[in-house]
C-alpha positions in Angstrom: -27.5 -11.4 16.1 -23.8 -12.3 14.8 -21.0 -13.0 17.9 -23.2 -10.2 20.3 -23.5 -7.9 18.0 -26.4 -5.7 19.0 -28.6 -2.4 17.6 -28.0 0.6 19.1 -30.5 2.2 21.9 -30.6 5.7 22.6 -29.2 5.4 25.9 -26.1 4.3 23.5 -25.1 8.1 22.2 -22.2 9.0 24.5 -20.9 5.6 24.0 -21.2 6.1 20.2 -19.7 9.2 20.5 -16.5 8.0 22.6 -15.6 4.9 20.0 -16.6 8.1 17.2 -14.2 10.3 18.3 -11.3 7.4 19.5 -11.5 5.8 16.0 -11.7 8.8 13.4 -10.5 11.7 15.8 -11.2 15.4 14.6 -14.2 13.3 11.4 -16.2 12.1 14.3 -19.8 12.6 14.5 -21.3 15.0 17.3 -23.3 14.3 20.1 -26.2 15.9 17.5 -25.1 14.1 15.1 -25.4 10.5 16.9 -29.1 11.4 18.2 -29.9 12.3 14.5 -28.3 9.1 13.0 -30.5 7.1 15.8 -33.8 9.1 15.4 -33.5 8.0 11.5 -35.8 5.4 10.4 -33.9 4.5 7.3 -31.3 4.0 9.3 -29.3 0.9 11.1 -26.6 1.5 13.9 -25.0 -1.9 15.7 -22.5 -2.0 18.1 -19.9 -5.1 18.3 -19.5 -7.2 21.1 -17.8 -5.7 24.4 -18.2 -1.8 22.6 -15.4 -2.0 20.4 -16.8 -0.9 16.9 -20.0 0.3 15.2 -21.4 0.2 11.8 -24.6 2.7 10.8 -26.7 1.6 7.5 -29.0 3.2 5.6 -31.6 0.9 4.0 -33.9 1.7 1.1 -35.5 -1.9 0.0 -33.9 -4.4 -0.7 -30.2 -2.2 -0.9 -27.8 -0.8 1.7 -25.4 1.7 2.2 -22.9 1.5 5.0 -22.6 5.3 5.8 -19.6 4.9 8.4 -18.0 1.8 10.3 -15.4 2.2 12.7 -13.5 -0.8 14.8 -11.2 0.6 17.5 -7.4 0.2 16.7 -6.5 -2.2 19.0 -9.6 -4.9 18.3 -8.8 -4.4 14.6 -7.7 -7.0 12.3 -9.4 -9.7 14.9 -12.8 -9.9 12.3 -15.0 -7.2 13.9 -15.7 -5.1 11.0 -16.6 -8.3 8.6 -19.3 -9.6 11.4 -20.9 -5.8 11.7 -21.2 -5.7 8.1 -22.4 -9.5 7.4 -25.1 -8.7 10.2 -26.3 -5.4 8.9 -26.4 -6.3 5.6 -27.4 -10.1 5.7 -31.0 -8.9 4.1 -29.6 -6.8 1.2 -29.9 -8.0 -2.1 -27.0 -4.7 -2.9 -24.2 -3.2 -0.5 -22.8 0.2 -1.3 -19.9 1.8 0.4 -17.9 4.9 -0.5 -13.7 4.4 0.6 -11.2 7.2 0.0 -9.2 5.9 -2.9 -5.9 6.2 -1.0 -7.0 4.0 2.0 -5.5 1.1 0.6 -5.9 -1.1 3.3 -10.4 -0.8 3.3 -9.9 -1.3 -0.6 -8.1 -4.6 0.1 -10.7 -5.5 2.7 -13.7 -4.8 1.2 -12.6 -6.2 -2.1 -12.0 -9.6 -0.3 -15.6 -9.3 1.0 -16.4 -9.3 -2.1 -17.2 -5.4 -3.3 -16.1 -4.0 -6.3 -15.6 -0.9 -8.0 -18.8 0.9 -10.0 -17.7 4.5 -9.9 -15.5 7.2 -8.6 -16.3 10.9 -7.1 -13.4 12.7 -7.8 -12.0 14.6 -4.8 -14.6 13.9 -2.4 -13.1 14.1 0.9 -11.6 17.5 2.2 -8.1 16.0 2.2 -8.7 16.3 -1.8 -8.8 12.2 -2.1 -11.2 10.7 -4.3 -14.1 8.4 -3.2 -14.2 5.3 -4.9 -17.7 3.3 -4.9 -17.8 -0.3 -4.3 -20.8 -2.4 -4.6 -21.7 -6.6 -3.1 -24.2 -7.5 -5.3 -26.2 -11.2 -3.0 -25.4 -14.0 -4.7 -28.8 -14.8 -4.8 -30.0 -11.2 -6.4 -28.9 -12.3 -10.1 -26.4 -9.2 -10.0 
């Protein structure tokens, strides 16, 4: 594991569900929610060291989605959010995320990991905002 980042147990949902609800507010996940996203096998939840983000992937084969990452405002900016996703996708040969095309700030980020635009959904989110859909193709994948 990357700099203490560690999976998530099930003894882990209320903590998941405080850093949920302090980093994305009234879009958090519910207790349910949490103890769904854990009892998935497909899917991946880590928590970063000392509790202060989280990053849930789904895997099918070799590619992986990252569904929903969150790094608590004050820890941000410090490179939380790169480690989660370098250790929950080191074994991906493709990376897919979905960002709100007016969140200007993940665009920049994830474009300097390395992701790139493939395709849009127009006015996904509720707020009306399209989703833009980046993909990291492993160097090593040929793609």
């Amino acid at each position: 594991m990357h700099d203490n980042i560690r999976p998530a147990q099930a003894d882990d949902i209320a903590l998941l569900c405080d850093l949920d609800r302090l980093i994305f507010g009234a879009n958090a996940y519910n207790e349910e929610q949490w103890v769904t996203e854990l009892g998935n096998s497909a899917r991946q939840i880590f928590l970063a060291a000392q509790n202060r983000g989280f990053i849930t992937v789904q895997s099918s084969g070799d590619d992986h989605e990252i569904i929903k990452i969150g790094v608590l405002p004050e820890y941000r900016r410090q490179g939380i959010a790169r480690k989660l996703i370098q250790q929950s996708t080191d074994a991906a040969k493709r990376c897919l995320i979905d960002v709100a095309a007016d969140n200007r700030a993940a665009l920049q980020f994830y474009q300097a990991l390395g992701f790139r635009e493939i395709a849009r959904r127009r006015k996904y989110y509720a707020n009306g905002s399209d989703a833009v859909i980046m993909e990291k193709a492993a160097p090593h994948s040929g793609a």
